[in-house]
Residue frames as a rotation matrix with the C-alpha (Angstrom) as fourth column:
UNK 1
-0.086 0.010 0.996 -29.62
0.671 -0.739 0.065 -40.80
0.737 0.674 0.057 8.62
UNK 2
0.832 0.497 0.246 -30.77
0.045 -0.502 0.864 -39.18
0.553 -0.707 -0.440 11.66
UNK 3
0.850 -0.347 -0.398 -27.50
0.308 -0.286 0.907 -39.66
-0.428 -0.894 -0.136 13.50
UNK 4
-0.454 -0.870 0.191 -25.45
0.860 -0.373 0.348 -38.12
-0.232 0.322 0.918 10.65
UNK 5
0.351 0.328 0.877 -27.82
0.328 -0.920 0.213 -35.05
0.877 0.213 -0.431 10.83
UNK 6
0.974 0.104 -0.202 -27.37
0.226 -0.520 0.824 -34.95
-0.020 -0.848 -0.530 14.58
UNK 7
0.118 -0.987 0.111 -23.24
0.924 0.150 0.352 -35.30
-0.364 0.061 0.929 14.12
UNK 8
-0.107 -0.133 0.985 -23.47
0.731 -0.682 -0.013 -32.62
0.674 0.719 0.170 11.62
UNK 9
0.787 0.377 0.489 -25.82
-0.056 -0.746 0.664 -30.14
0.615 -0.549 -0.566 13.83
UNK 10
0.884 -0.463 -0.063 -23.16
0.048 -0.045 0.998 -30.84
-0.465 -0.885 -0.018 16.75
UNK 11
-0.134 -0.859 0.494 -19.72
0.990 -0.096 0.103 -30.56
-0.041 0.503 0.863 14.46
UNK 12
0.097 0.342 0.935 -21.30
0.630 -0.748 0.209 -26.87
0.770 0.569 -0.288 13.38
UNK 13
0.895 0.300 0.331 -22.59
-0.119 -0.555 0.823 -25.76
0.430 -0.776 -0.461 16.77
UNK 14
0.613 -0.730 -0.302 -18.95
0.589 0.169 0.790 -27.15
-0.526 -0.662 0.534 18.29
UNK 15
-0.217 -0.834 0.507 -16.81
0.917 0.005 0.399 -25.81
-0.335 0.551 0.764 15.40
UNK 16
-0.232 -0.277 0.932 -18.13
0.845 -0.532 0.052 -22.72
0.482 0.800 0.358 14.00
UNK 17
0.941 0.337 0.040 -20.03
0.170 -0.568 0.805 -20.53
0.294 -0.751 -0.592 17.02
UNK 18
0.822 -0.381 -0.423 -16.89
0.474 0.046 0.879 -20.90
-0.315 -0.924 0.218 18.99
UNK 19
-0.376 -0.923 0.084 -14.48
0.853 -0.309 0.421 -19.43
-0.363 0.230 0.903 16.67
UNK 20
0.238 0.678 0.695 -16.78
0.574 -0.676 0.463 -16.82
0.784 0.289 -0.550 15.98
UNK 21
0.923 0.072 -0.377 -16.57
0.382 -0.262 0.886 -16.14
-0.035 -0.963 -0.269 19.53
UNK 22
0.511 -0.846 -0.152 -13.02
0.832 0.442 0.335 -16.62
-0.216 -0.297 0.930 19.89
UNK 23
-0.279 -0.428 0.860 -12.05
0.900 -0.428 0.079 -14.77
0.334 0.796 0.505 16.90
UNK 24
0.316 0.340 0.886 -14.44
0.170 -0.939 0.299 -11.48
0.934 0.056 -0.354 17.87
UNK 25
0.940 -0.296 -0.172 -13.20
0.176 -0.014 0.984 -11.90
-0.294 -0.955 0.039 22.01
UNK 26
-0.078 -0.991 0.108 -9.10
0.824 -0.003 0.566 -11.55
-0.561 0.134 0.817 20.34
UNK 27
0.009 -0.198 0.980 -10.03
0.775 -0.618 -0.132 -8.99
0.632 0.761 0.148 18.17
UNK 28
0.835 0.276 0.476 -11.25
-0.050 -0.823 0.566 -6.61
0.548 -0.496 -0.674 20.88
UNK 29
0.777 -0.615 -0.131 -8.38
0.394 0.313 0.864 -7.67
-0.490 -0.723 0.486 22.91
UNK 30
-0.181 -0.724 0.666 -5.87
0.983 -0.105 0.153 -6.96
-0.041 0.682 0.730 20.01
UNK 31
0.012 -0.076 0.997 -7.25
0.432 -0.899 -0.074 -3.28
0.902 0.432 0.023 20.00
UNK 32
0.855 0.113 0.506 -6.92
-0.205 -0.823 0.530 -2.44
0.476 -0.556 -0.681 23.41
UNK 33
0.475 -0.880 -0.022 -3.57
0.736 0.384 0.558 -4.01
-0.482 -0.281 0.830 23.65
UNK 34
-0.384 -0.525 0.760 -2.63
0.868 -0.487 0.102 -1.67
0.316 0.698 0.642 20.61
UNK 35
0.561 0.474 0.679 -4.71
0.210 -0.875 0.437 1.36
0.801 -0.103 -0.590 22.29
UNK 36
1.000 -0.012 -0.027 -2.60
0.014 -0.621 0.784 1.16
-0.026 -0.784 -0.620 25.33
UNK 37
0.314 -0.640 0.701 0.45
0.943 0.125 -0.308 0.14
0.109 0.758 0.643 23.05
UNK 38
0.041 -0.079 0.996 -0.15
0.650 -0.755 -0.086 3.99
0.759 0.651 0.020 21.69
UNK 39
0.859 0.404 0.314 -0.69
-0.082 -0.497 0.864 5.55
0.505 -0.768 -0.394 25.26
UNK 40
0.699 -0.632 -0.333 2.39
0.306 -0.157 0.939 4.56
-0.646 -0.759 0.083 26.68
UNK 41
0.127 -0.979 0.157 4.46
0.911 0.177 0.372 5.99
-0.392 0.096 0.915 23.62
UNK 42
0.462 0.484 0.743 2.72
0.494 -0.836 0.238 8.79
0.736 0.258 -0.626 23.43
UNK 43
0.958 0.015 0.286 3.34
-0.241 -0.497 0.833 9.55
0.155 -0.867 -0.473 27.20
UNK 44
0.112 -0.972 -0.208 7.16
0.795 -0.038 0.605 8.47
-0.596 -0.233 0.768 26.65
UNK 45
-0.359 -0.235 0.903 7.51
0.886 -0.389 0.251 10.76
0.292 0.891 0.348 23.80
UNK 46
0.612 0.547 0.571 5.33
0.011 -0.728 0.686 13.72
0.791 -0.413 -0.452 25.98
UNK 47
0.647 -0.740 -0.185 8.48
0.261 -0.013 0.965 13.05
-0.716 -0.673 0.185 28.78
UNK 48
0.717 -0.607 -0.342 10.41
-0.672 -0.733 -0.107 13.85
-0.186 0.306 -0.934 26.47
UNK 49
0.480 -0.652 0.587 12.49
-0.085 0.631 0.771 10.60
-0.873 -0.420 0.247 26.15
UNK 50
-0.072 -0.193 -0.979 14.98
-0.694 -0.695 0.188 10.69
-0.717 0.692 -0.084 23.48
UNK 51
-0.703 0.138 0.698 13.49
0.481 0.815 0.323 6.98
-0.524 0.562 -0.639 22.04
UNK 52
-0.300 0.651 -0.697 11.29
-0.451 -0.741 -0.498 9.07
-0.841 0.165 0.516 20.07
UNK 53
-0.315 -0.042 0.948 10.45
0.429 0.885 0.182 6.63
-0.847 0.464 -0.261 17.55
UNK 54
0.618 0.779 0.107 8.78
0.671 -0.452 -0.588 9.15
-0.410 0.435 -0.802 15.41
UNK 55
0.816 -0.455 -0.356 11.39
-0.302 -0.861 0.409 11.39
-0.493 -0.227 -0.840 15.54
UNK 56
-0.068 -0.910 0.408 13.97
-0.365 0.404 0.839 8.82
-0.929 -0.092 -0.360 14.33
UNK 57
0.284 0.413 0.865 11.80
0.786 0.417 -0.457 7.81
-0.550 0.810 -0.206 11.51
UNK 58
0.949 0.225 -0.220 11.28
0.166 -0.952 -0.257 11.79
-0.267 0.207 -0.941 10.38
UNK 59
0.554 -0.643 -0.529 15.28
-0.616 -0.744 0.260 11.62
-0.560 0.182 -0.808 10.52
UNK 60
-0.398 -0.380 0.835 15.86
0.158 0.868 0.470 8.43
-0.904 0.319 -0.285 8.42
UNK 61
0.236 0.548 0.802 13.82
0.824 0.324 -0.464 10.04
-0.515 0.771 -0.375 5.97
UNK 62
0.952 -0.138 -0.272 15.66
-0.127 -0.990 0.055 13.22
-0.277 -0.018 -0.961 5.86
UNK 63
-0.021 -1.000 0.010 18.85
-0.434 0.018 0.901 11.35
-0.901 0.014 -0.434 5.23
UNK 64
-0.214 0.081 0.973 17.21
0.618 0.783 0.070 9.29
-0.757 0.617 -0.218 2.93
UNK 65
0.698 0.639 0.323 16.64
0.666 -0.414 -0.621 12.75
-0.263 0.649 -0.714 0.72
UNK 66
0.631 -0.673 -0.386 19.70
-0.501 -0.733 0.460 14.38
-0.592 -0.097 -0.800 1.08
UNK 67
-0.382 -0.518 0.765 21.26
0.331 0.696 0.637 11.03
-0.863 0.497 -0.095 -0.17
UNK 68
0.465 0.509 0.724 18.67
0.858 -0.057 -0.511 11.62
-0.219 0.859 -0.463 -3.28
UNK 69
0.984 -0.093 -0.153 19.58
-0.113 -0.985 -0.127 15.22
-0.139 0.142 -0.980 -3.49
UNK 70
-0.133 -0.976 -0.172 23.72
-0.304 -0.125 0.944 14.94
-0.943 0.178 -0.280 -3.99
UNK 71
0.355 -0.252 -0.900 24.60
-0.934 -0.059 -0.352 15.12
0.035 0.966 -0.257 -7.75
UNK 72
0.926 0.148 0.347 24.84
-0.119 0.988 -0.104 11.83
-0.358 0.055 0.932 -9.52
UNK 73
-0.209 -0.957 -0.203 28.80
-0.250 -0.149 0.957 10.91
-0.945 0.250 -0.209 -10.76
UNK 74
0.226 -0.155 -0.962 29.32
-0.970 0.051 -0.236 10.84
0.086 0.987 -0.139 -14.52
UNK 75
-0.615 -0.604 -0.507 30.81
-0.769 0.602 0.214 7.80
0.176 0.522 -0.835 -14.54
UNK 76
-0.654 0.544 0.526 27.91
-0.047 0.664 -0.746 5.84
-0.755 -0.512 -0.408 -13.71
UNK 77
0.065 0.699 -0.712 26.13
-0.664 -0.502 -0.554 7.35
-0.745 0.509 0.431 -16.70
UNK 78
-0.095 -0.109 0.990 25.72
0.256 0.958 0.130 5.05
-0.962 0.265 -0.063 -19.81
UNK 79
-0.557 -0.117 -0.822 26.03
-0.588 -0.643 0.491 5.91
-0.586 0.757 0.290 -23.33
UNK 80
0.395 0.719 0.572 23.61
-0.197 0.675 -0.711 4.10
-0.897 0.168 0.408 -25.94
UNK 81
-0.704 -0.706 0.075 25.88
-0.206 0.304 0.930 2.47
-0.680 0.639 -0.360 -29.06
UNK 82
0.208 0.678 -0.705 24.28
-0.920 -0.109 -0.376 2.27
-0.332 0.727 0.601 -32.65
């Protein structure tokens, strides 16, 4: 009994601390990868470069409303039969 408590105690302490760790050591990593991610496309977009990624969105959604905005064609329209 005693050396399937100690197994246990040493499965736990091997298996769950460390991905604890792991897990909270990648997270911080993941946000200052994505913090300097935002810094350099900030400072391309402040040069003026014409990847503007923002900009390209802003005009994909502007086409995507004009499309909406053009008159629909009659013949597409359906009629409902008694």
């Amino acid at each position: 009994m005693d050396e399937q408590y100690n197994a246990g105690a040493i499965a736990w302490a091997t298996g769950d601390i460390p991905v604890l760790i792991t897990t909270i050591i990648l997270s911080i990593q993941w946000v200052r990868s994505d913090q300097r991610e935002a810094r350099r496309i900030d400072r391309r977009i402040d040069r003026g470069d014409g990847n503007d990624p923002l900009a390209a969105y802003n005009a994909y959604l502007a086409s995507l409303h004009a499309r909406d905005r053009r008159p629909a064609h009659s013949s597409s329209t359906f009629t409902e039969e008694s």
